[in-house]
C-alpha positions as a Python dict, from the first residue, in 0.01 Angstrom:
ca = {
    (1, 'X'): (0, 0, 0),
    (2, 'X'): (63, 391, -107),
    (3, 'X'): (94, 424, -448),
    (4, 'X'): (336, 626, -647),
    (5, 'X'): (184, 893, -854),
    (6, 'X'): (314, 1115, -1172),
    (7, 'X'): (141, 1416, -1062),
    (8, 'X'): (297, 1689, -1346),
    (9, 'X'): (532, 1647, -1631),
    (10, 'X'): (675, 1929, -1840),
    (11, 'X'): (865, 1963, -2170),
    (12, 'X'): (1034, 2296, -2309),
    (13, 'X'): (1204, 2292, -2619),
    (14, 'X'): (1120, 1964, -2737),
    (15, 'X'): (1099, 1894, -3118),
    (16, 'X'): (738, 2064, -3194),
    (17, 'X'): (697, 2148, -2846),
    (18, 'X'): (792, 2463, -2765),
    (19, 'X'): (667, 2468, -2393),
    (20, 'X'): (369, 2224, -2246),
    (21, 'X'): (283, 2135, -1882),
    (22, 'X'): (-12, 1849, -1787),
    (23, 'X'): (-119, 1759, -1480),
    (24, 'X'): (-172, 1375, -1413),
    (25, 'X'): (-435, 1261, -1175),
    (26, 'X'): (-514, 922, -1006),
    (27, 'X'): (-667, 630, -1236),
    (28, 'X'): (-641, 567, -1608),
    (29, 'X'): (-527, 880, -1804),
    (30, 'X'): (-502, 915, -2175),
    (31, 'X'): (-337, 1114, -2436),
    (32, 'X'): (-461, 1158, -2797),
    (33, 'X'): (-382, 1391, -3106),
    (34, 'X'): (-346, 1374, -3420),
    (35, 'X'): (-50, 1170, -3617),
    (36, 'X'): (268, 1424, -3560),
    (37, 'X'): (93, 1659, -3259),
    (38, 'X'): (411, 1507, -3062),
    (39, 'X'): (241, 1241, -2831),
    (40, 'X'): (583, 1089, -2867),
    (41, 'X'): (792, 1321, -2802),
    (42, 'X'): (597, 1421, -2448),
    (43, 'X'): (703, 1053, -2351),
    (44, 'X'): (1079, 1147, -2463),
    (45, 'X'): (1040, 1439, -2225),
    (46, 'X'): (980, 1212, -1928),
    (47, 'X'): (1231, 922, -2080),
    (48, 'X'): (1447, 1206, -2055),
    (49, 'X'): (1370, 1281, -1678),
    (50, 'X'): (1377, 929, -1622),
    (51, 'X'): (1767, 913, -1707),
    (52, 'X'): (1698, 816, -2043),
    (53, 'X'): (1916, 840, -2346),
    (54, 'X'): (1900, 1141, -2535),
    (55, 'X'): (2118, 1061, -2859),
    (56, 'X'): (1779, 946, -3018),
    (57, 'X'): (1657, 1183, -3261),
    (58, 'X'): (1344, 1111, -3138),
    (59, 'X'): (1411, 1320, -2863),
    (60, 'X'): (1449, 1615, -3137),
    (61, 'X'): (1670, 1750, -2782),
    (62, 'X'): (1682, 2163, -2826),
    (63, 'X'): (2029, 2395, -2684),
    (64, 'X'): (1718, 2494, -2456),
    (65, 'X'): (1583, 2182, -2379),
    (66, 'X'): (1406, 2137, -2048),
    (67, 'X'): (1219, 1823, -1892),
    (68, 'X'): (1117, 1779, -1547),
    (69, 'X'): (884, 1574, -1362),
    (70, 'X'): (769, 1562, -1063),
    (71, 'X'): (593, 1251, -875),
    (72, 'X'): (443, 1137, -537),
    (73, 'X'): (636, 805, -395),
    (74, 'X'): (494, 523, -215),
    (75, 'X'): (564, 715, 153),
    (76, 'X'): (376, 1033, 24),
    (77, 'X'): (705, 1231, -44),
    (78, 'X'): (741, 1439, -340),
    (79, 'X'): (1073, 1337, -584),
    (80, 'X'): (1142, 1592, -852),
    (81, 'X'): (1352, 1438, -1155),
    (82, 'X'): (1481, 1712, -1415),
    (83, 'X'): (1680, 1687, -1715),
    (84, 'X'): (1826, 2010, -1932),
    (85, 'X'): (2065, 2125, -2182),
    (86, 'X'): (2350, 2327, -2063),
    (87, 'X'): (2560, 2573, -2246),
    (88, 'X'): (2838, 2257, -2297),
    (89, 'X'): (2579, 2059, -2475),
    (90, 'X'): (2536, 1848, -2221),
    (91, 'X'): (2232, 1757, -2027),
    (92, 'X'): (2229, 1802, -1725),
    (93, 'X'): (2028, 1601, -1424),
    (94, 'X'): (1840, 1693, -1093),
    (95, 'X'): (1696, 1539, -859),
    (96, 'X'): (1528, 1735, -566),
    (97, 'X'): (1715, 2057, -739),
    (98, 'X'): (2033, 1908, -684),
    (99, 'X'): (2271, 1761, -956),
    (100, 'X'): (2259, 1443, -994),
    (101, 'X'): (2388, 1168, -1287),
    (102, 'X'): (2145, 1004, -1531),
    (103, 'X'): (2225, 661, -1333),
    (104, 'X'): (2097, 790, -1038),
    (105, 'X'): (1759, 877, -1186),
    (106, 'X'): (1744, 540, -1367),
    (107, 'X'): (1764, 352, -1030),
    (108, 'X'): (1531, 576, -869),
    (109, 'X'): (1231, 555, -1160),
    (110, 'X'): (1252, 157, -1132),
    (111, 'X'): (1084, 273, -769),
    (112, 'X'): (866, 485, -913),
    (113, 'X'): (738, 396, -1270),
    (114, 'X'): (728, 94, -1552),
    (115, 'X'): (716, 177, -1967),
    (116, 'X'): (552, -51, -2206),
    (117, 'X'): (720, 77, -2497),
    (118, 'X'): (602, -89, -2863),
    (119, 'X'): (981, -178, -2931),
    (120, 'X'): (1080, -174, -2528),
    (121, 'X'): (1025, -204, -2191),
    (122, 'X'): (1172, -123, -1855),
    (123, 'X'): (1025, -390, -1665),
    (124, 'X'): (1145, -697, -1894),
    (125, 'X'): (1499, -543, -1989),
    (126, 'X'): (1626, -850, -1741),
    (127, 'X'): (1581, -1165, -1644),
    (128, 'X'): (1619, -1033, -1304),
    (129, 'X'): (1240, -850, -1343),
    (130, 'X'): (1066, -1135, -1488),
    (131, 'X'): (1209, -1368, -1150),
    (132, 'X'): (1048, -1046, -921),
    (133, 'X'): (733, -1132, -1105),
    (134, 'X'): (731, -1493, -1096),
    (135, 'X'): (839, -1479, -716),
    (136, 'X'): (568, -1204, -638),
    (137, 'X'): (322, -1418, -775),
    (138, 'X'): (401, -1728, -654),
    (139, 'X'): (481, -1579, -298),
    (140, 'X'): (810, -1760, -313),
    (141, 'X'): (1029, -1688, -65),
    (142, 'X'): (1438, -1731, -105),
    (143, 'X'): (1537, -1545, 199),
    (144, 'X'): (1700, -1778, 363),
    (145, 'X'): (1842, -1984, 49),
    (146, 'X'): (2033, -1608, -47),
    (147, 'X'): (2121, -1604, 347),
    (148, 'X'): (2311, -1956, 318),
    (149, 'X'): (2446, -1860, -17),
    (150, 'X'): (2628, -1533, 148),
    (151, 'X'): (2730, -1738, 443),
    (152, 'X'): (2902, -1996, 199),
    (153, 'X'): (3061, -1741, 22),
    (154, 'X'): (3194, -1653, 343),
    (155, 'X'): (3289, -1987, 469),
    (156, 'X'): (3468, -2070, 82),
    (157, 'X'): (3664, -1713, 85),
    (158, 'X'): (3775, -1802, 459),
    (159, 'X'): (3910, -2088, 359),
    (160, 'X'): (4047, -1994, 74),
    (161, 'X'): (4232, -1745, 284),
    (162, 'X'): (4356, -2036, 493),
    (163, 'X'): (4464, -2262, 209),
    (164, 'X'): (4207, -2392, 18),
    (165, 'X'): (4093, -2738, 8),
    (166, 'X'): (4240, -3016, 155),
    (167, 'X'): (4448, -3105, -101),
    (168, 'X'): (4500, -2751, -204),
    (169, 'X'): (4652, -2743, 179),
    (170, 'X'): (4874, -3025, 141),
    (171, 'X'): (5028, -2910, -204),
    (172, 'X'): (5100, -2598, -18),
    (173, 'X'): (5242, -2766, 291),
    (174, 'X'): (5474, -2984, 91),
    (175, 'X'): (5554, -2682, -86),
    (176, 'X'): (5650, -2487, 202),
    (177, 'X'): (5810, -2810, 346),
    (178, 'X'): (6066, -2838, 40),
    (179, 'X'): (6152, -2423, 40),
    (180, 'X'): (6229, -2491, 341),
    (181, 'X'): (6456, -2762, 324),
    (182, 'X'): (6604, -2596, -12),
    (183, 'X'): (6742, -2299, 260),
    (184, 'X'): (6823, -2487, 534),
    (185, 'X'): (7019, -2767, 346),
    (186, 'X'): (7268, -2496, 233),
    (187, 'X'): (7310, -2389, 602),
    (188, 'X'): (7419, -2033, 548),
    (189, 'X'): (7639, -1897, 851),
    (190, 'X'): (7545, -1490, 815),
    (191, 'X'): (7362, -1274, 506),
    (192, 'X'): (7714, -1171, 402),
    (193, 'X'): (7851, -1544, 387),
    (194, 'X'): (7862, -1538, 8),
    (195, 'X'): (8073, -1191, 3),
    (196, 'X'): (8316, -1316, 242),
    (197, 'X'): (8362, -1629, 35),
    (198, 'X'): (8398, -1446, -240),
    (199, 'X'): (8617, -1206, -178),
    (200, 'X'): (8851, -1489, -8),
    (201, 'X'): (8830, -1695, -329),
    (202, 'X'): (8913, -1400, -523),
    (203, 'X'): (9228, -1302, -337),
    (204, 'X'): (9371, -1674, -356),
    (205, 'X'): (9316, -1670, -710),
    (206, 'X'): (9487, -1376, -768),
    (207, 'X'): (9802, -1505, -550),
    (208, 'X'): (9775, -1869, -730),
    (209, 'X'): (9772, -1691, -1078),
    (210, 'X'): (10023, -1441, -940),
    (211, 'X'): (10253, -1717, -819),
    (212, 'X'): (10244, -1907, -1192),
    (213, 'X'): (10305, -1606, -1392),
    (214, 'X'): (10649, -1523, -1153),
    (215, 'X'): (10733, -1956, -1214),
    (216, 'X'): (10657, -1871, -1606),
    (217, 'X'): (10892, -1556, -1607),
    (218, 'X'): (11141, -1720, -1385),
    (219, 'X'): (11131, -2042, -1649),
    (220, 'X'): (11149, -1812, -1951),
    (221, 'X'): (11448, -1609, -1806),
    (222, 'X'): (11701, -1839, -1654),
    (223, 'X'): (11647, -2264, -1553),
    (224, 'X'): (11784, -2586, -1756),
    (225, 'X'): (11575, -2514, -2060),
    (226, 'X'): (11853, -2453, -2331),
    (227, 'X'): (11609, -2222, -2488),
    (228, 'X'): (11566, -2000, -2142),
    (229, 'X'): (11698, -1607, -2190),
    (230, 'X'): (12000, -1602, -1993),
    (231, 'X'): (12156, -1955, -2084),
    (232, 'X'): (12115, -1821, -2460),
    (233, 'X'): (12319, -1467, -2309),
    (234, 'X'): (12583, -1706, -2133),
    (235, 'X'): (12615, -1900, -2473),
    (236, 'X'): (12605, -1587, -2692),
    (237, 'X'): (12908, -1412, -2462),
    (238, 'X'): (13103, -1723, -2454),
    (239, 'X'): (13138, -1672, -2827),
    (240, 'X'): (13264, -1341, -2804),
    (241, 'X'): (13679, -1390, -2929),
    (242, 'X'): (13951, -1345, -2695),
    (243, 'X'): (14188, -1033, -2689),
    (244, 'X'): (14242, -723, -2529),
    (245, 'X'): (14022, -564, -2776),
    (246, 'X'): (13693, -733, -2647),
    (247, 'X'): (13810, -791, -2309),
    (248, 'X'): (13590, -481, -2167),
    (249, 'X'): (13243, -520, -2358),
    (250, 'X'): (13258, -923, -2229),
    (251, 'X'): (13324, -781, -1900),
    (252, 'X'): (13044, -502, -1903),
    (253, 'X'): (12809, -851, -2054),
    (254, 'X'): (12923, -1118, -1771),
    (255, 'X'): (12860, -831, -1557),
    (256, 'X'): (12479, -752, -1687),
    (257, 'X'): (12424, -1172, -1668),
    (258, 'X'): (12535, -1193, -1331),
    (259, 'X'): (12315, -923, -1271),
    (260, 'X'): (12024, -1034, -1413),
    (261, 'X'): (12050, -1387, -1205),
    (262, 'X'): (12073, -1165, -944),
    (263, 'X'): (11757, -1055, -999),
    (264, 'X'): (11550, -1360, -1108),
    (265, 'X'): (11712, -1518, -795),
    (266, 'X'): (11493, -1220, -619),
    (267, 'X'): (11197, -1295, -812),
    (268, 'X'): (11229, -1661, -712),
    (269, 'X'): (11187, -1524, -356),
    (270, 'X'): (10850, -1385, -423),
    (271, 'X'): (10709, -1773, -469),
    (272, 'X'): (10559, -1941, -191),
    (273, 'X'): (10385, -2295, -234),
    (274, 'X'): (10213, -2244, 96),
    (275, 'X'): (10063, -1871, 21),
    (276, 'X'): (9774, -2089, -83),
    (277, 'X'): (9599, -2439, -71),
    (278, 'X'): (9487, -2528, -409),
    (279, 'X'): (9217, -2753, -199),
    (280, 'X'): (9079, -2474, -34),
    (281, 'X'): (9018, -2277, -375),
    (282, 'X'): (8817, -2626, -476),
    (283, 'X'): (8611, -2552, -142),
    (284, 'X'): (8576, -2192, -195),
    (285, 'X'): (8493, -2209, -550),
    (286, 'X'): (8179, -2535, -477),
    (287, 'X'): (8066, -2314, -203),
    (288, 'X'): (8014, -1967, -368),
    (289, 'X'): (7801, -2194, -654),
    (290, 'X'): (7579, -2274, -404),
    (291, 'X'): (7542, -1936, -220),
    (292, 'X'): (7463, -1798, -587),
    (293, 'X'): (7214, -2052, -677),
    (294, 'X'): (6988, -2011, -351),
    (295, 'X'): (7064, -1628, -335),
    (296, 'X'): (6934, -1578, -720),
    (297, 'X'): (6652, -1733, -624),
    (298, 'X'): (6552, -1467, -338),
    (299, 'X'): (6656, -1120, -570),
    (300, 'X'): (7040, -1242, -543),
    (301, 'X'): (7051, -1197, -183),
    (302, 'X'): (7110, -1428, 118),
    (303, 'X'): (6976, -1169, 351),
    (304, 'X'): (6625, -1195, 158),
    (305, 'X'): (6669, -1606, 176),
    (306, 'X'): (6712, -1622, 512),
    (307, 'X'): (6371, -1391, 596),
    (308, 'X'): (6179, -1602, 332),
    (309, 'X'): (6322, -1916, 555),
    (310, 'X'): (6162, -1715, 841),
    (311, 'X'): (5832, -1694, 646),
    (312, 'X'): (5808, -2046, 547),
    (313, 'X'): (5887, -2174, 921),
    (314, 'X'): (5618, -1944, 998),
    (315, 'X'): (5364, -2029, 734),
    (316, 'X'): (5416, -2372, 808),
    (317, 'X'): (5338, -2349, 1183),
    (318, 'X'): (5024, -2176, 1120),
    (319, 'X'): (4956, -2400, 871),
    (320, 'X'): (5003, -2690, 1101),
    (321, 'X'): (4848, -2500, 1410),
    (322, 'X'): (4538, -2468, 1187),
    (323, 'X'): (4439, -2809, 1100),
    (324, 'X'): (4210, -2852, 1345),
    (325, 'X'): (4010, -2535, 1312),
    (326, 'X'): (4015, -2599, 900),
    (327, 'X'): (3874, -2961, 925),
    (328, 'X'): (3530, -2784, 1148),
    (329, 'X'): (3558, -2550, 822),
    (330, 'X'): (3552, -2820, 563),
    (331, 'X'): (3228, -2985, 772),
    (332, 'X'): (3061, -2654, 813),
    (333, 'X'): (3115, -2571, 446),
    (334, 'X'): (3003, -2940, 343),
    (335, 'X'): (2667, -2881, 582),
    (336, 'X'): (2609, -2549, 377),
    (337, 'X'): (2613, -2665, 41),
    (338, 'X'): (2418, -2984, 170),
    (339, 'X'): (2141, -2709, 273),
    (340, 'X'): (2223, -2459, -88),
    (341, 'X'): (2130, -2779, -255),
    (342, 'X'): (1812, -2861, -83),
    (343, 'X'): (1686, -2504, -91),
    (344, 'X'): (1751, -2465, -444),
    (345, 'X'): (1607, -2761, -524),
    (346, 'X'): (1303, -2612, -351),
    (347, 'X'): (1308, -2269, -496),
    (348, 'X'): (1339, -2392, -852),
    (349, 'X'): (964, -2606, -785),
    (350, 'X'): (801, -2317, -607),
    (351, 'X'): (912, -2153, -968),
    (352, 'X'): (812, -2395, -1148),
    (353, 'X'): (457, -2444, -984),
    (354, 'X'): (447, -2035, -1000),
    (355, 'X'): (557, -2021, -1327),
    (356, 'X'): (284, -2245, -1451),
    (357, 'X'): (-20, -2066, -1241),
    (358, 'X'): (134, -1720, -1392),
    (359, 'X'): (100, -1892, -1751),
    (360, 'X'): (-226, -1983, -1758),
    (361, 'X'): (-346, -1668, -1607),
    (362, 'X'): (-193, -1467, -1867),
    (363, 'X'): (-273, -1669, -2134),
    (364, 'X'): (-658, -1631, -1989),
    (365, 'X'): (-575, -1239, -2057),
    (366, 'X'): (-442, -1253, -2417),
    (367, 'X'): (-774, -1270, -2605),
    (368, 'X'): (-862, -938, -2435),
    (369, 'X'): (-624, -816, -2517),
    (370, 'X'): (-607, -901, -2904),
    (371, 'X'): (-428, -1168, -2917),
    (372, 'X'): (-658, -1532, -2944),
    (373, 'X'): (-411, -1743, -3140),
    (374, 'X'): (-113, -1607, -2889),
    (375, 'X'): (71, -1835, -2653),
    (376, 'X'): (349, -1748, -2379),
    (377, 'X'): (523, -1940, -2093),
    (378, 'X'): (687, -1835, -1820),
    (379, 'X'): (973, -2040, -1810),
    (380, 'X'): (1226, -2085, -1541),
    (381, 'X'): (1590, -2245, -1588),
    (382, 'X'): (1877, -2331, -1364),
    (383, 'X'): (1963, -2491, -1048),
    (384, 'X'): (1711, -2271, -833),
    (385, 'X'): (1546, -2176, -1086),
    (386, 'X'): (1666, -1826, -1131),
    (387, 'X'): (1741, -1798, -1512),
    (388, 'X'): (1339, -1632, -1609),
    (389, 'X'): (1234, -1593, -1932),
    (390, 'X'): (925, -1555, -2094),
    (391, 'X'): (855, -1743, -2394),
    (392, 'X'): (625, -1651, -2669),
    (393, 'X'): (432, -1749, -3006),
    (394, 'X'): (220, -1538, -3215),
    (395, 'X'): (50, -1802, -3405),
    (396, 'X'): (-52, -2178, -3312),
    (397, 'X'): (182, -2398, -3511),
    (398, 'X'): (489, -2152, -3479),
    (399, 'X'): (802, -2260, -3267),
    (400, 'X'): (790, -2035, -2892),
    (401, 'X'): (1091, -1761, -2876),
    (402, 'X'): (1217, -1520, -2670),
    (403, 'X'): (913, -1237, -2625),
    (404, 'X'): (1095, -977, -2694),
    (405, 'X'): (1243, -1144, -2982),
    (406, 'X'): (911, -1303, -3186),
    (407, 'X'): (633, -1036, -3066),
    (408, 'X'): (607, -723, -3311),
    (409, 'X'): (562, -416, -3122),
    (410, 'X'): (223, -386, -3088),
    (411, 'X'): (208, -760, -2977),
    (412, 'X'): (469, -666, -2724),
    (413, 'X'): (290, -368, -2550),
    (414, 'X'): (-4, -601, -2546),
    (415, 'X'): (131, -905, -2379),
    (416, 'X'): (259, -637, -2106),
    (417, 'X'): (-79, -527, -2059),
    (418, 'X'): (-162, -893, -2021),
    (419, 'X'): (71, -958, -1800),
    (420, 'X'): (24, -622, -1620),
    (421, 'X'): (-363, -721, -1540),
    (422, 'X'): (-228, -1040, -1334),
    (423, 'X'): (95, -892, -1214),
    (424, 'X'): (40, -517, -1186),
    (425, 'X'): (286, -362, -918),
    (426, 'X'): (27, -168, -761),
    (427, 'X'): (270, 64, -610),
    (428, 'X'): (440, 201, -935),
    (429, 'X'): (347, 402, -1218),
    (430, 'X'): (228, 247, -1531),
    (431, 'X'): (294, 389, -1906),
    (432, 'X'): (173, 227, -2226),
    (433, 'X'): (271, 377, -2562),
    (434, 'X'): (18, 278, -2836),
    (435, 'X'): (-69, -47, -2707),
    (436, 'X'): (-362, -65, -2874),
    (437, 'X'): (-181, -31, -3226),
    (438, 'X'): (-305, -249, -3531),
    (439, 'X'): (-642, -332, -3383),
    (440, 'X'): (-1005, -171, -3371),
    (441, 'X'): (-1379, -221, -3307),
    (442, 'X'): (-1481, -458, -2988),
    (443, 'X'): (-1079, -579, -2976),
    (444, 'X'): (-1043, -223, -2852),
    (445, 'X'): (-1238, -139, -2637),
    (446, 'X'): (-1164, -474, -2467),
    (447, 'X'): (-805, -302, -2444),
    (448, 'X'): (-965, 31, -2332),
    (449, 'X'): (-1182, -167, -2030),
    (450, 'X'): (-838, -355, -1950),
    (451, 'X'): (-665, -39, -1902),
    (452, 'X'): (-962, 126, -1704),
    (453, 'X'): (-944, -238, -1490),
    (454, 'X'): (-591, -176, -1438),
    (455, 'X'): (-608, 219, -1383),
    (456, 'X'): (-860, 117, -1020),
    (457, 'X'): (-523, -68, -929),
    (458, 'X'): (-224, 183, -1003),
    (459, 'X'): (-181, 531, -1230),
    (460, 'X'): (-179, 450, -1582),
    (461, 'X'): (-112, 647, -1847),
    (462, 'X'): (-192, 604, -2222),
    (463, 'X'): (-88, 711, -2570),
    (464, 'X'): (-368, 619, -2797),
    (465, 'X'): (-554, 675, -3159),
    (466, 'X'): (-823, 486, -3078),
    (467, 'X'): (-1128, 635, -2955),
    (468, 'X'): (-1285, 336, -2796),
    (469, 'X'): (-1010, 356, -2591),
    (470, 'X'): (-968, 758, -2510),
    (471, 'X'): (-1337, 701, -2410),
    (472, 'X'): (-1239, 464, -2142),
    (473, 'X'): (-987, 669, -1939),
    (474, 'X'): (-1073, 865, -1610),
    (475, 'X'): (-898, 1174, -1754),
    (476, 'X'): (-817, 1316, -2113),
    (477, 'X'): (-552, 1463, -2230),
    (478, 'X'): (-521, 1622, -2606),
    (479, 'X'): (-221, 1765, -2763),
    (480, 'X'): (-291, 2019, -3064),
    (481, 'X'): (-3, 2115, -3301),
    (482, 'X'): (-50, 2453, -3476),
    (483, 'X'): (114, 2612, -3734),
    (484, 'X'): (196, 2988, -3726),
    (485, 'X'): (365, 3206, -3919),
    (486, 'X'): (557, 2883, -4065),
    (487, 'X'): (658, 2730, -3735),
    (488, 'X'): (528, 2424, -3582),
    (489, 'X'): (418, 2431, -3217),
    (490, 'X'): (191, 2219, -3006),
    (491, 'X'): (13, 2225, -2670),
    (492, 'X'): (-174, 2022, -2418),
    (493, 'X'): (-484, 2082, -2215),
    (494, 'X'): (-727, 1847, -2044),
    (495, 'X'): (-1091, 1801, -2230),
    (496, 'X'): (-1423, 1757, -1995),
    (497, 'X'): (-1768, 1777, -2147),
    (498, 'X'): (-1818, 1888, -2477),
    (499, 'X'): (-1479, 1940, -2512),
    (500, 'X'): (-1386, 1541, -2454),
    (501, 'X'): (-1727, 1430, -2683),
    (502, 'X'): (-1553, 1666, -2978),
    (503, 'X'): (-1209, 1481, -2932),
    (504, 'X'): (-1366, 1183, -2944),
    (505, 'X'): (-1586, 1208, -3249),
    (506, 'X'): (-1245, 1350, -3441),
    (507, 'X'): (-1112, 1039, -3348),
    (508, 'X'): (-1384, 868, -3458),
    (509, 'X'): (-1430, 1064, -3860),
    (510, 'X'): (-1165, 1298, -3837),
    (511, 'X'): (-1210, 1697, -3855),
    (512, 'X'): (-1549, 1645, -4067),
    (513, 'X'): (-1788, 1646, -3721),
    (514, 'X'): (-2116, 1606, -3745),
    (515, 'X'): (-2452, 1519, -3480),
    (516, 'X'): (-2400, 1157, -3580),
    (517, 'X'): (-2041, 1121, -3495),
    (518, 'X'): (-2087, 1363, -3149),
    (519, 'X'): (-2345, 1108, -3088),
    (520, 'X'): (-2152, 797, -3112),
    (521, 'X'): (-1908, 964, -2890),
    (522, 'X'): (-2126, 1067, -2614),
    (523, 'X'): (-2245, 677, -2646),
    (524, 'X'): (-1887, 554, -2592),
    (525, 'X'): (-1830, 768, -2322),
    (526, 'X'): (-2195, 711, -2129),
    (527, 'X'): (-2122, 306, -2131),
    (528, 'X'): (-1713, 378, -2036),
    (529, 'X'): (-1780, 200, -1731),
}
């Protein structure tokens, strides 16, 4: 299989780094300097053009900032990923020369390269990577449990679509079955019945009350009630004395009386018993109740009612008309998580049996790689198996954890080239940062052969202070920080020959060189291989 390739990286206004380019080639490459040269920050730059974060101060991220890198992919085809300050402050991302987001390069450098970070790493940030590996290893295949999965999911949301369950159905049907009966029992003649009705009721109540307040007037005014208006007038003139002198105001009084029954004789004409039936206000009144109660429960209208009653005839049809094809939906769905089951059942022990093989290869890795009293497991969880995790112990005795959570960060970066050696994508980029930190003498150059092993595999690339394992690598890379004039600067360039034996002895004593030293470096690098 083609194998992806960082072929140049480049960092501009970076911290210390004022402007560096380095050209990576095939195999194991390494990068050494001394303590502060900015080894560091050149893997910020390509964190950077990987979509990384650049809120770190690590980044030490410049108004002028620049990072770009540019890589081969497995099909050959170059992919140029660039990050850069721009005048907002922000950074901005490229991929190809177009603008792109920082997500966008974070999916594509999972394609293209892993980081084994001392505190971090890309290719265990989810349980979802350490399953790849597991399943890569093992060779276990889950097409066609995921293919039965999607087609239950199908099956389940079709049904769902249709009703549910069976008994989900039924509730619904008997649901639909009262609604409608709720409508239908209150038999509504047209969507304005309940205006008609009440507008009739209203009209005979306003003749009915009409009617009692004339009987009420006409009873106050003049009937057999000795306290009525007029018999109290009648009474009162009666009293009035006799003679000429009074003879015309009793007149003028008999004469407003008379008048007066005159008139509530008139009124009396104005009352009709039969201008409404007291029964058919009863009627009215029931009826109107229950328009109101069914219409408030369709937005107070009986137009709305009676097209819900439509619905519900309808939904209960299709409902009905359904059955048949429901019931073949219910077996096909009971066939598919028969077979979910089964296939999960076998995915989790082709897990299981590849999670044990990957163990004790890896463990079979750890003393080279500095670790003898180490122990991990890969574990796997759940009902196929799916929930990965790796556990780990630094120490015999100690209770296993997390890996990420017991291993210090050189312990980390070590178990990853562990695992790396057994499960190395050979297809991707690899990038270890200090992995070699806290040990020295054989231990490391048992790392540095590892990483040469794994650099005839894939690219790897190498931050180191260790000269037994600088002397390893295929190719050598140095960055020198100078000081001019009060301002910091560094720069990288590749060492061959002399050049490389002179790196390696300062690695080796520091500035104070000497024949011994040089020699001792041209040793590590003639037995390399």
């Amino acid at each position: 299989m083609p194998k992806s390739q960082l072929v140049e990286l480049y960092a501009q206004g970076l911290g210390v780094i004022e402007e560096a380019r380095v050209e990576f080639s095939e195999g194991f490459n390494v990068i050494t300097g001394e303590t502060g040269a900015g080894k560091t920050l050149l893997l910020g730059a390509l964190d950077l053009c990987l979509g990384g974060d650049a809120s770190g101060a690590r980044h030490a991220v410049t108004t002028d900032m620049k990072a770009a890198a540019l890589f081969v992919n497995r099909d050959g085809k170059e992919v140029s990923l660039l990050r850069e300050s721009s005048q907002g402050g922000r950074l901005r991302s490229a991929l190809d020369n177009t603008t792109t987001s920082a997500e966008s390069l974070r999916l594509l450098a999972e394609e293209l390269i892993v980081i084994h970070g001392q505190h971090d790493s890309l290719s265990l940030k989810n349980r979802s990577e350490i399953l790849r590996i597991v399943d890569t290893t093992g060779n276990v295949d889950t097409t066609e449990l995921h293919a039965i999965r999607t087609q239950l999911s199908e099956a389940l949301k079709l049904r769902d679509s249709l009703g549910g369950d069976g008994a989900n159905r039924e509730r619904e049907i008997e649901f639909l079955k009262f609604q409608i009966s709720e409508i239908e029992s209150v038999k509504i003649s047209t969507p304005n019945e309940l205006k008609e009705v009440l507008e009739e009721l209203t009209r005979l109540t306003e003749i009915r009350d009409g009617q009692a307040a004339i009987m009420g007037v006409m009873q106050a005014l003049d009937s057999d009630n000795e306290e009525a208006v007029l018999t109290r007038l009648a009474r009162a003139i009666g009293e009035i004395p006799q003679g000429e002198t009074y003879d015309s105001a009793r007149e003028g009084l008999r004469s407003a009386l008379e008048q007066a029954r005159d008139s509530v004789h008139e009124l009396s004409s104005f009352t009709d018993p039969d201008a409404f039936d007291e029964e058919r206000l009863g009627v009215l009144d029931e009826r109107a109740a229950v328009l109101q109660n069914i219409a408030r429960k369709y937005n107070n209208s009986l137009e709305e009612a009676l097209e819900a009653l439509a619905t519900f005839v309808s939904d209960l049809e299709r409902r009905s008309g359904e059955s048949g094809r429901i019931e073949n939906l219910d077996a096909e769905i009971s066939q598919l998580m028969s077979k979910e089951v089964e296939l999960a059942r076998k995915a989790k022990k082709d897990r299981e049996y590849a999670s044990v093989k990957l163990t004790e290869a890896v463990r079979a890795q750890l003393p080279r790689v500095a670790l003898p009293n180490a122990s991990l497991r890969f574990d796997v969880g759940g009902d196929d198996g799916s929930l990965a995790q790796i556990l780990f112990t630094p120490n015999p005795g100690l209770a296993e954890g997390p890996l990420q959570s017991l291993a210090s960060g050189g312990e980390l970066s070590r178990v990853l080239l562990a695992i790396s050696l057994e499960t190395a994508q050979d297809d991707v980029v690899a990038v270890f940062d200090e992995v070699d930190a806290g040990v020295g003498g054989q231990v490391a150059q048992q790392i540095g052969d590892c990483l040469l092993e794994l650099g005839q595999r894939q690219q790897v690339l190498a931050v180191t202070h260790l000269a037994s394992v600088a002397a390893k690598a295929d190719h050598h890379f140095v960055i020198e920080k100078t000081i001019i004039n009060g301002t910091a600067s560094t720069k990288i360039k590749k060492v061959e020959g002399e050049d490389r034996v002179s790196e390696i002895a300062r690695m080796l004593v520091g500035d104070s060189l000497s024949q011994e030293s040089r020699a001792l470096a041209l040793q590590l690098l003639e037995t390399r291989r």
